[in-house]
C-alpha positions as CSV (number, residue, x, y, z in Angstrom):
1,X,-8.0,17.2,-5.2
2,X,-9.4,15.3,-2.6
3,X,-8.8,15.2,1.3
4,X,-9.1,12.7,3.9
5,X,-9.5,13.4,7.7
6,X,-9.1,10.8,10.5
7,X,-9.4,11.3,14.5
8,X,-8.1,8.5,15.9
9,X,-7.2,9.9,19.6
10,X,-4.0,10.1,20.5
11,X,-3.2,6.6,21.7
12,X,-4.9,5.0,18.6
13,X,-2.8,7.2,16.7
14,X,0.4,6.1,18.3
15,X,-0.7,2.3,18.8
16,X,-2.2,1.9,15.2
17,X,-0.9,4.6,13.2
18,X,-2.4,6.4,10.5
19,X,-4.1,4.1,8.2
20,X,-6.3,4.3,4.5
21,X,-8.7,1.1,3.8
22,X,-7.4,-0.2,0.3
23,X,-7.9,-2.5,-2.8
24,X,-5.2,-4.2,-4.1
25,X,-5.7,-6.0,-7.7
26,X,-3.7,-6.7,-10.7
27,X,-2.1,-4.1,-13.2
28,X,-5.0,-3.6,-15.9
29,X,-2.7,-5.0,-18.6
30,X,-1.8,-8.0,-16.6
31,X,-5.4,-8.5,-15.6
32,X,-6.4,-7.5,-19.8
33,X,-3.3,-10.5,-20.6
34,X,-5.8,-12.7,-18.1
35,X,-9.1,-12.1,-19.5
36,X,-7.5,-12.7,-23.5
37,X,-6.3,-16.0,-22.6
38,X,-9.5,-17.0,-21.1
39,X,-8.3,-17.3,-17.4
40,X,-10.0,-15.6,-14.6
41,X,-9.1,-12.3,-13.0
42,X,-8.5,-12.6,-8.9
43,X,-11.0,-10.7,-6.9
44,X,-8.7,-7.5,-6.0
45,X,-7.9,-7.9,-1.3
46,X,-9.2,-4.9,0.3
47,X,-7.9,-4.4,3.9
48,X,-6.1,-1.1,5.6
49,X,-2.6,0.3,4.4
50,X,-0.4,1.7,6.9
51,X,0.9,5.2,6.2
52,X,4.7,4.9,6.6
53,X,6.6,8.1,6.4
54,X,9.8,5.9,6.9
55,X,10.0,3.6,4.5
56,X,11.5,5.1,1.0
57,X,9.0,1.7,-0.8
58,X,5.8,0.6,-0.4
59,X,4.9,-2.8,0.3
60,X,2.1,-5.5,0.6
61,X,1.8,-8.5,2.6
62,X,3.0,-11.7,1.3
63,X,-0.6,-13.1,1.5
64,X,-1.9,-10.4,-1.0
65,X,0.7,-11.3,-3.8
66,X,0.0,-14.9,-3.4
67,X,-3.7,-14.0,-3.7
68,X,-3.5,-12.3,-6.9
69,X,-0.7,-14.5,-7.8
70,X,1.0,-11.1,-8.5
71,X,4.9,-12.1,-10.8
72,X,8.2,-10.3,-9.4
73,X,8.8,-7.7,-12.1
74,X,12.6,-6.7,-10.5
75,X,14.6,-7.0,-7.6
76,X,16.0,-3.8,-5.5
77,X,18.3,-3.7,-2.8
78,X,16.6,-2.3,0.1
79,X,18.2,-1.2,3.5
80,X,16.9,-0.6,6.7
81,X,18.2,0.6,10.4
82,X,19.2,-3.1,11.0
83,X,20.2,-4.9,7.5
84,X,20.4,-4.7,3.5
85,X,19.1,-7.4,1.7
86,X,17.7,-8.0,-2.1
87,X,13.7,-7.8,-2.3
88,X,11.5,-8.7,-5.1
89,X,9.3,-5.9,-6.6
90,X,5.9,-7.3,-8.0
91,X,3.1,-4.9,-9.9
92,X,-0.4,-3.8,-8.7
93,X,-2.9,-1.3,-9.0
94,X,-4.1,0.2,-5.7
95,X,-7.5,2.2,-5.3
96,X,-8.8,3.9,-2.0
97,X,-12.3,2.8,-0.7
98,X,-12.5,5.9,1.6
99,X,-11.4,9.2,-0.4
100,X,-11.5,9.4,-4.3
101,X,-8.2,9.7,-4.1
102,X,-6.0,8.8,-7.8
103,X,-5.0,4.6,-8.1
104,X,-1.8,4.0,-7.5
105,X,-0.5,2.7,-10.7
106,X,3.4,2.1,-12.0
107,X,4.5,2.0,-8.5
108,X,6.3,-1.8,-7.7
109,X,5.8,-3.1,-4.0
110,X,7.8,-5.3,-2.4
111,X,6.8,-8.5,-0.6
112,X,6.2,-7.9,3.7
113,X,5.2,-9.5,6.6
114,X,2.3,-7.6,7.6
115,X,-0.6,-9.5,9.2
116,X,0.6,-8.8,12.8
117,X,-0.3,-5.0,12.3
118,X,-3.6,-5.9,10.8
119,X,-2.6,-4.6,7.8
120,X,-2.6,-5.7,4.0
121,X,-0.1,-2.7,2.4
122,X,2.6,-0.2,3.6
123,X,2.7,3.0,2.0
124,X,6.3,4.4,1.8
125,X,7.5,7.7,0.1
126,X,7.1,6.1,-2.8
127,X,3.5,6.1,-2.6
128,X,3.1,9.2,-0.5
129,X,5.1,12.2,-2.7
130,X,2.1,12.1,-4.6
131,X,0.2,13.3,-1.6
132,X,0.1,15.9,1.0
133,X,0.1,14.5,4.9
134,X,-0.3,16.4,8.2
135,X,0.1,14.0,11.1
136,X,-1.3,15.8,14.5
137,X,0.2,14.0,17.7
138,X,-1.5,16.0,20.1
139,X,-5.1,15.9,18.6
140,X,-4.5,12.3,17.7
141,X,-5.4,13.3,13.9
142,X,-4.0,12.9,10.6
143,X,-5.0,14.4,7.2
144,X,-3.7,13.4,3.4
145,X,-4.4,15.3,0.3
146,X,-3.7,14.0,-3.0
């Protein structure tokens, strides 16, 4: 198991929120399907995720599935505070550049709007019960195991 530690300070902590840098790429099979029909593999985005402990799905920015040309795989209903609505899920494969943390693999993300928190992916419980998090307010700190 590996563990990851981050002081932010308290108002970065609240402003910001806790946040893992990323790379997002294709599934290996849909990146393998690539490379046999002679067509090139996108370069995977790497940018920061944003640790979400309320959202029940993880999700990345619409500018990282156009990127890597990602497909839709299903579509899920998904319900917030304020509305339901029908989301496409696409595939990808997400590794941590900051803790040798497990990829993410199998897990479908739907499409957000996520540039104006500087972010490329949201990582919801989906994501996260595969990890262990410990948010500190007061010390303005978080720490995830996985």
């Amino acid at each position: 198991m590996s563990t990851y530690s981050k002081v932010l300070g308290q108002n970065d902590l609240v402003l910001r929120g806790p946040r893992l840098v990323v790379a997002v790429r294709l599934p290996e099979i849909w990146a393998r399907r690539l490379r046999e029909d002679g067509a090139p593999v996108p370069v995977p985005v790497t940018g920061d995720a944003l640790i979400d402990t309320g959202s029940s799905v993880s999700g990345l920015d619409g500018s990282v599935i156009t990127r890597l040309g990602l497909p839709p795989v299903r579509s899920d209903v998904i319900t917030t505070p304020t509305r339901r609505s029908v989301q496409l899920t696409y595939p990808a494969q997400m590794s941590f550049s900051e803790v040798d943390f497990p990829d993410l693999t199998g897990n479908d993300f739907i499409e957000l709007e996520l540039q104006a928190f500087g972010v490329i992916a949201l990582l919801g419980r989906n994501a996260l019960a595969r990890f262990t998090l410990s948010y500190d307010g007061p010390a303005g700190a978080f720490t995830i195991t996985g």
